[in-house]
VOGU-3710 file (C-alpha; in Angstrom, 3 decimals, decimal comma):
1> xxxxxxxxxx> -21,950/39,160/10,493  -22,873/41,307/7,463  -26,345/41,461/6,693  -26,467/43,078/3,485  -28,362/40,882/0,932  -26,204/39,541/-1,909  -27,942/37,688/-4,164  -26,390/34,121/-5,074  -26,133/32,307/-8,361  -28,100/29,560/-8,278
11> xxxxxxxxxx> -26,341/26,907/-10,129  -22,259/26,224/-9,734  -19,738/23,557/-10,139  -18,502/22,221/-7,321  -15,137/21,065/-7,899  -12,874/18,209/-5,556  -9,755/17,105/-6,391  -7,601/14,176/-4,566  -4,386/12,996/-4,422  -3,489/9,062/-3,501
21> xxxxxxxxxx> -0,504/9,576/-0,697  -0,525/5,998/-0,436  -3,524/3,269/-1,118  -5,345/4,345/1,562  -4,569/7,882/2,096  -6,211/10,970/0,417  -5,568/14,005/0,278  -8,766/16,299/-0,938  -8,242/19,695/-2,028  -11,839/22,170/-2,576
31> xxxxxxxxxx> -11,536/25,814/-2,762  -8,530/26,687/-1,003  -9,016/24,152/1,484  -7,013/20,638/2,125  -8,289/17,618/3,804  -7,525/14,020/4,898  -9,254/10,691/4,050  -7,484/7,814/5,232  -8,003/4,260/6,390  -7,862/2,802/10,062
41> xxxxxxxxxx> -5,291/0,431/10,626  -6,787/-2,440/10,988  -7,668/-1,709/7,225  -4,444/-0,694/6,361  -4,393/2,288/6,886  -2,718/5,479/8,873  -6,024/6,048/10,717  -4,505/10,721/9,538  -9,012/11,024/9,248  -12,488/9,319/8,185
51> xxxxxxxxxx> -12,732/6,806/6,037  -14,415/7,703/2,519  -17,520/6,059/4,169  -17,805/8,002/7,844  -16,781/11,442/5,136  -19,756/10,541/3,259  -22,043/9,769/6,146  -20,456/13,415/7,915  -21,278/15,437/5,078  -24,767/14,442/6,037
61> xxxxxxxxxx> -24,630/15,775/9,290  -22,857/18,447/8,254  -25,234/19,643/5,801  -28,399/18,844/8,267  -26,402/21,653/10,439  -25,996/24,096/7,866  -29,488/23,761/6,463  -31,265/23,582/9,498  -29,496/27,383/10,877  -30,962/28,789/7,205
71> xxxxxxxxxx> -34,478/27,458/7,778  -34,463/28,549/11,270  -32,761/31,670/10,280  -35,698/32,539/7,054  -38,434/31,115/10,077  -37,427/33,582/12,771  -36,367/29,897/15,059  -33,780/30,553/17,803  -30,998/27,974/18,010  -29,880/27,761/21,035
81> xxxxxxxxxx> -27,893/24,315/20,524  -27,872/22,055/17,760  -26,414/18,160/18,085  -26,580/15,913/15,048  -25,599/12,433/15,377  -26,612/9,333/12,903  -26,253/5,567/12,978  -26,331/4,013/9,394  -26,537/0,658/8,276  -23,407/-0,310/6,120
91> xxxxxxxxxx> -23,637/-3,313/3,692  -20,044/-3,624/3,307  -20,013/-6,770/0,614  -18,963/-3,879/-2,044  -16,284/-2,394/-0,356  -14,559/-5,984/0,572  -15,063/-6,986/-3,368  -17,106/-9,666/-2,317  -20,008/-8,772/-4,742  -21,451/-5,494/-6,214
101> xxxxxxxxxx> -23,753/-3,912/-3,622  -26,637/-1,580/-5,453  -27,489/0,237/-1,837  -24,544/0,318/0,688  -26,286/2,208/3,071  -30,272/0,609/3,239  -30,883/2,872/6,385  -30,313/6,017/8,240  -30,961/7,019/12,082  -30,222/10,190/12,301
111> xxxxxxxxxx> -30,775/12,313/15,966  -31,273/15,914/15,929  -31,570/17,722/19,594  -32,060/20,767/19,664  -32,487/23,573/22,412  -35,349/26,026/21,297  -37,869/27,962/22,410  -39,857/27,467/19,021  -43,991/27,398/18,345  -45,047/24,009/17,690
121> xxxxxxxxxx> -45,842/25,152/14,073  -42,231/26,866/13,647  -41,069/23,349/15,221  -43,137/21,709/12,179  -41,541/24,055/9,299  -37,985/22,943/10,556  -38,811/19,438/10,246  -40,555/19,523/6,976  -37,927/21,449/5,727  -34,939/20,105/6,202
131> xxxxxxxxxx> -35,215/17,178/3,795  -36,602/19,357/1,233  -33,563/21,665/1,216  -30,942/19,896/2,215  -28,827/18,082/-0,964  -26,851/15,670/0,726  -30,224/14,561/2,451  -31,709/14,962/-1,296  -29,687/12,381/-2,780  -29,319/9,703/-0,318
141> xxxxxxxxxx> -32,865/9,529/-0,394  -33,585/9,304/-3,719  -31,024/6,724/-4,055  -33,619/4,486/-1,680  -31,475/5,011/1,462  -34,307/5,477/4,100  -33,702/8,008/6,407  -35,672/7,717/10,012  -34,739/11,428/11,824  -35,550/11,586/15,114
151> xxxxxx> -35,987/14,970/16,927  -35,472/15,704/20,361  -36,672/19,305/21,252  -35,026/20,590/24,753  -36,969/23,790/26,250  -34,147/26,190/27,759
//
C-alpha cells in the first residue's frame, strides 16, 4: 500500500441507487459497484442476499471494521485479527404493517475480539474511539438504539 498522504475532502455525497427486480428483490448500485438485497423465502422472497434489515445491521459491522483498522492504524495498535459479530433486538410490528414502530432496533450486542498485543491505555483509545468515529455507529445511537459492545482482547 501507498503511503503518500493525500489529503481528503471532508464532506461528500454519498449516492445509492436501486432497482425493484421483483417486490422483494433489489438491486443497489454505489460507485461502480452492484449489489443484492432480497427477501428469504419464507418472506417471499429469492433468499439472492440480506434482507434490507441484516444490510443495515452489516453496515454496522462493517464500518466497526473499517474504523477500528484507522484508529489502530493513527494509535500505532497491531491487528492481528479482528471478528465483529452483533445480536440486535428487532421490533418487527413496522415491517409486518401491524403499527408504526418509532425504534425498530431498541438494542445492540455487538462482540469485538480482537488479537493484539496493545498497552492497556492503547486498548482504552480503541474503545473510546470507535463510537466517536464511526457514522453508522453515530446514527444508530443517536436515534436511541443502545448499543452494549463487548470486547474480547486475545494476547498472541
Amino acid at each position: 500500500m501507498n503511503d503518500v498522504n493525500i489529503k481528503s475532502k471532508t464532506f461528500v455525497r454519498a449516492k445509492v441507487s436501486g432497482v425493484a427486480e421483483s417486490h422483494s428483490l433489489t438491486l443497489i448500485k454505489a460507485r461502480d459497484l452492484v449489489d443484492v438485497s432480497d427477501e428469504p423465502p419464507e418472506r417471499g422472497g429469492t433468499n439472492e442476499g440480506l434482507a434490507p434489515t441484516e444490510l443495515f445491521l452489516a453496515s454496522l459491522v462493517a464500518c466497526s471494521n473499517v474504523i477500528s483498522h484507522k484508529i489502530a492504524k493513527k494509535n500505532s495498535i497491531q491487528l492481528n485479527s479482528l471478528e465483529i459479530s452483533l445480536d440486535a433486538g428487532f421490533n418487527r410490528l413496522g415491517v409486518t404493517l401491524q403499527e408504526e414502530v418509532d425504534l425498530p432496533f431498541p438494542d445492540i450486542k455487538l462482540r469485538i475480539e480482537i488479537s493484539t498485543d496493545a498497552t492497556a491505555e492503547q486498548l482504552e483509545i480503541l474503545k473510546r474511539d470507535l463510537p466517536r468515529y464511526c457514522p453508522v455507529s453515530k446514527m444508530i445511537e443517536q436515534a436511541g438504539t443502545k448499543i452494549d459492545t463487548e470486547w474480547v482482547v486475545n494476547r498472541p
